[in-house]
C-alpha positions as CSV (number, residue, x, y, z in Angstrom):
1,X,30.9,93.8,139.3
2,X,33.0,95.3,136.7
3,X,30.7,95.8,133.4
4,X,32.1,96.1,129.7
5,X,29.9,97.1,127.0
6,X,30.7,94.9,123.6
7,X,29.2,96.7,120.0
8,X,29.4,94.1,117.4
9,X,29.2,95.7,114.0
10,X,27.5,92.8,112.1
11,X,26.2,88.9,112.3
12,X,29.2,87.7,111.2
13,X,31.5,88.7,113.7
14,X,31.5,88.1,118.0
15,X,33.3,88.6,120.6
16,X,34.1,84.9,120.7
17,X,36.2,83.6,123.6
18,X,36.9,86.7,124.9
19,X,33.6,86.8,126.8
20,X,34.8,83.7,128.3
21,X,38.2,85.3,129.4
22,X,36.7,88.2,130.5
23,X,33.9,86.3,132.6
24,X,36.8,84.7,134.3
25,X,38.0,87.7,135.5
26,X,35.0,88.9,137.2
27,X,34.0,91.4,134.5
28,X,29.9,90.9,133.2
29,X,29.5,91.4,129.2
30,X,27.0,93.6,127.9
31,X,26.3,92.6,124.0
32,X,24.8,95.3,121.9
33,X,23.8,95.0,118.3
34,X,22.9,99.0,117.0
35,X,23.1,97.0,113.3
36,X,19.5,95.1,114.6
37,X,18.5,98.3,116.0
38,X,19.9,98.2,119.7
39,X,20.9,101.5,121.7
40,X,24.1,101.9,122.0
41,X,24.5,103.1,126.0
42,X,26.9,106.1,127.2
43,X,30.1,104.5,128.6
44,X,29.5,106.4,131.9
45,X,27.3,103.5,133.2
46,X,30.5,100.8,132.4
47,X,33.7,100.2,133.6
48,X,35.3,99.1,129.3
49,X,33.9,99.1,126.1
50,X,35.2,97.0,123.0
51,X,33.9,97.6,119.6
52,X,34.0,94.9,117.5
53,X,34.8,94.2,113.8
54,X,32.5,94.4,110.8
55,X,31.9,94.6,107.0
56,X,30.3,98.1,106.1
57,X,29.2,98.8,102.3
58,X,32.2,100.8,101.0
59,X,31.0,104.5,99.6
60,X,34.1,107.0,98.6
61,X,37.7,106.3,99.9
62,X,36.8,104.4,103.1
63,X,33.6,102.2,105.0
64,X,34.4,104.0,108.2
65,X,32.8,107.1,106.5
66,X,29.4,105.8,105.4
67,X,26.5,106.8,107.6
68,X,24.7,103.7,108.7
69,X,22.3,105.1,110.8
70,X,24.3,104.1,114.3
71,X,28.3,104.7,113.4
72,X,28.0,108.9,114.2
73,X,26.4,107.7,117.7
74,X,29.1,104.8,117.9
75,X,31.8,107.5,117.0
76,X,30.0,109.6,119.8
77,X,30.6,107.1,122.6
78,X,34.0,106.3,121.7
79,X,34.3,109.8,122.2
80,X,32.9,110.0,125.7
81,X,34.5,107.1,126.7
82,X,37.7,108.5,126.1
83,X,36.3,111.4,127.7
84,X,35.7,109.6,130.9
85,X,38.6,107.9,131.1
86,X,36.7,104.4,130.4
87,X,39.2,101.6,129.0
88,X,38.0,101.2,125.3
89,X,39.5,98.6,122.9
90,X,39.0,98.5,119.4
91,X,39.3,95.7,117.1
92,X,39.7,95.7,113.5
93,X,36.8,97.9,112.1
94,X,36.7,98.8,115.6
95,X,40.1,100.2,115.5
96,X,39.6,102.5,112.7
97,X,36.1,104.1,113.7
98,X,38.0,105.0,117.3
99,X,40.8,106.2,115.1
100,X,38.5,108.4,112.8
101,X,36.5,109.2,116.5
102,X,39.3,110.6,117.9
103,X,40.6,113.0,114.9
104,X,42.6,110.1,112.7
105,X,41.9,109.3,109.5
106,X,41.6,105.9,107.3
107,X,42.4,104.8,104.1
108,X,42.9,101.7,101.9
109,X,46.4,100.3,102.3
110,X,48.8,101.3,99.6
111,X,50.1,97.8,100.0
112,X,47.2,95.8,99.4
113,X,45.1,93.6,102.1
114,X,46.5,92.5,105.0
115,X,45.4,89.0,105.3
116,X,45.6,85.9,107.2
117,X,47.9,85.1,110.2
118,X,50.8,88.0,110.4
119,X,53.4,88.8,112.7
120,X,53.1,91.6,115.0
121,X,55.9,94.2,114.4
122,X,56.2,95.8,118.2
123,X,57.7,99.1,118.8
124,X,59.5,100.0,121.4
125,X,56.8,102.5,122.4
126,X,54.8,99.3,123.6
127,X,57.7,98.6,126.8
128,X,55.6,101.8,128.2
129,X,52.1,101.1,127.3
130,X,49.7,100.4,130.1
131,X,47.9,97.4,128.2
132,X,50.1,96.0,126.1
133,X,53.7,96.0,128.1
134,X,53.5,92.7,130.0
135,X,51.9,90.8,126.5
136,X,54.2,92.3,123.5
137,X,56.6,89.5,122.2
138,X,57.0,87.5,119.3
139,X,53.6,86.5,118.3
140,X,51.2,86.6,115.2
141,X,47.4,87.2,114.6
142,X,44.9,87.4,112.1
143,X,44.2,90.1,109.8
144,X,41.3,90.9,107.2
145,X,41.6,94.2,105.8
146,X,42.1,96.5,103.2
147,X,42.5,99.3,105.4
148,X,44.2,101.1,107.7
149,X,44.8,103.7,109.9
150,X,47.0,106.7,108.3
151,X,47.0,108.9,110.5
152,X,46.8,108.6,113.9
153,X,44.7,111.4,116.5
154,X,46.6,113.5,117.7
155,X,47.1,111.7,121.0
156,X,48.2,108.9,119.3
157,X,51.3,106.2,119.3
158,X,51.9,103.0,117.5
159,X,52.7,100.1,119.3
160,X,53.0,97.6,116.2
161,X,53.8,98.0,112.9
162,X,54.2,95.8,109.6
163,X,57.4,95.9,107.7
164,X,55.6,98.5,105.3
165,X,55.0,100.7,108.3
166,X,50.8,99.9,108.4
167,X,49.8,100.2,112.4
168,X,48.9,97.1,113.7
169,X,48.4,98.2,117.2
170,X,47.8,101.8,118.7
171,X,46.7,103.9,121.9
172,X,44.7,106.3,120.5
173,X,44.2,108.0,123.2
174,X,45.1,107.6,127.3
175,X,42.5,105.0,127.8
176,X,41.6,103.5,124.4
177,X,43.1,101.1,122.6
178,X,43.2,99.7,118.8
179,X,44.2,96.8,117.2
180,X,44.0,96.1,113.5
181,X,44.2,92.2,113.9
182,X,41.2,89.8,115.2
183,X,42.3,88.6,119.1
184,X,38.8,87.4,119.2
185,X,39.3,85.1,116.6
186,X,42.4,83.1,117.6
187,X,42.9,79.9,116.6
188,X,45.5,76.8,117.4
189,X,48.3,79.0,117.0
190,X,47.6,82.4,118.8
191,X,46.6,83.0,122.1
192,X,45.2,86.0,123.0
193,X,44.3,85.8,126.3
194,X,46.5,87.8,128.1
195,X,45.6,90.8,126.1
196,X,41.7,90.2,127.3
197,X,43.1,89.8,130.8
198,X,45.3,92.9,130.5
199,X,42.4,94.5,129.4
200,X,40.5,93.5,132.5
201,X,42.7,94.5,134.7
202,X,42.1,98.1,134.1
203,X,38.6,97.7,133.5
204,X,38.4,96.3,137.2
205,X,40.8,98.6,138.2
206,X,38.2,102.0,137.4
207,X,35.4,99.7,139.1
208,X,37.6,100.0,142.0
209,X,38.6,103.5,141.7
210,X,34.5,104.1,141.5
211,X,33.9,101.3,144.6
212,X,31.9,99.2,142.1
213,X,33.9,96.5,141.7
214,X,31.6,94.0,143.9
215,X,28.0,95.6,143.1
């Protein structure tokens, strides 16, 4: 069975329905919690890993840098899972510790917060993405943050964009994946399943490519 490692970053966040979608896909969840002192596994033993938004104490000119005791191992297997080749997704906090992972940097937006339900600004970079091509349209999601990703790694392409040029949606590298909005938290008027099912897809398809897909 395809397996995806999930790091949530604090109690007040989960992977909500996505579980569900990716349950219905074939693909097993593996919740860890390094904030209430859970390992955080290599990717090698996986077939996906999504990290999860959070709240971190702010120190200096962004959260992503303060050294809880589990973020430089986090950053470490965001690393390795690009790496590997290992379909990674990261989602709002998420997002910017794979950015900062991978050789990007993060900063409070110039703009102020990005808040509440936004449209999605795609690219035409996305018509070529592996995850995103068959989902990108005219949709909207919701967004808590003061920062941002400014600067990309060097691997690095925006898919989305606001109207004030803040990335909204990025493949930071081959195989992993950011998004700055909450696709876990959709409500009434988003719907975010496709995404979790395009993300399946290639989970399942390196469980195939490793003849684990029905262990």
């Amino acid at each position: 069975m395809a397996r995806v490692l999930v790091v949530v970053s604090d109690d007040a966040h989960s992977i909500g329905p996505m579980a569900g979608w990716l349950g219905e896909t074939g693909c097993a969840v593996d919740e860890r919690r390094p904030y209430d002192a859970d390992t955080i596994p290599s990717p090698r033993a996986y077939h996906g890993l999504i990290v999860l938004g959070g709240e971190l104490q702010e120190s200096g000119e962004s959260r992503v840098s303060d050294e809880a005791p589990w973020l430089a191992t986090l950053r470490d297997r965001i690393r390795e899972a690009a790496t590997l080749g290992v379909p990674t997704l990261g989602i709002g906090l998420g997002h910017q510790l794979a950015a900062v992972a991978l050789g990007g940097k993060v900063a409070p937006s110039p703009y102020g917060e990005l808040r509440g339900l936004l449209e999605i600004g795609w690219g035409c970079e996305v018509l070529l993405d592996p995850l995103f091509d068959r989902i990108a349209g005219d949709s909207r999601a919701r967004h808590a943050t003061r920062e941002i990703v400014t600067t990309l790694p060097p691997a690095g392409v925006a898919l989305a964009q606001t109207e004030n040029g803040e990335i909204q949606a990025a493949r930071l590298a081959d195989t992993v994946w950011g998004v700055q909005f909450h696709p876990e938290d959709s409500g009434p008027d988003e719907d975010w399943q496709p995404l979790t099912w395009a993300f399946a897809r290639l989970v399942r398809g390196r469980a195939g490519a490793r003849g684990e897909l029905w262990e």
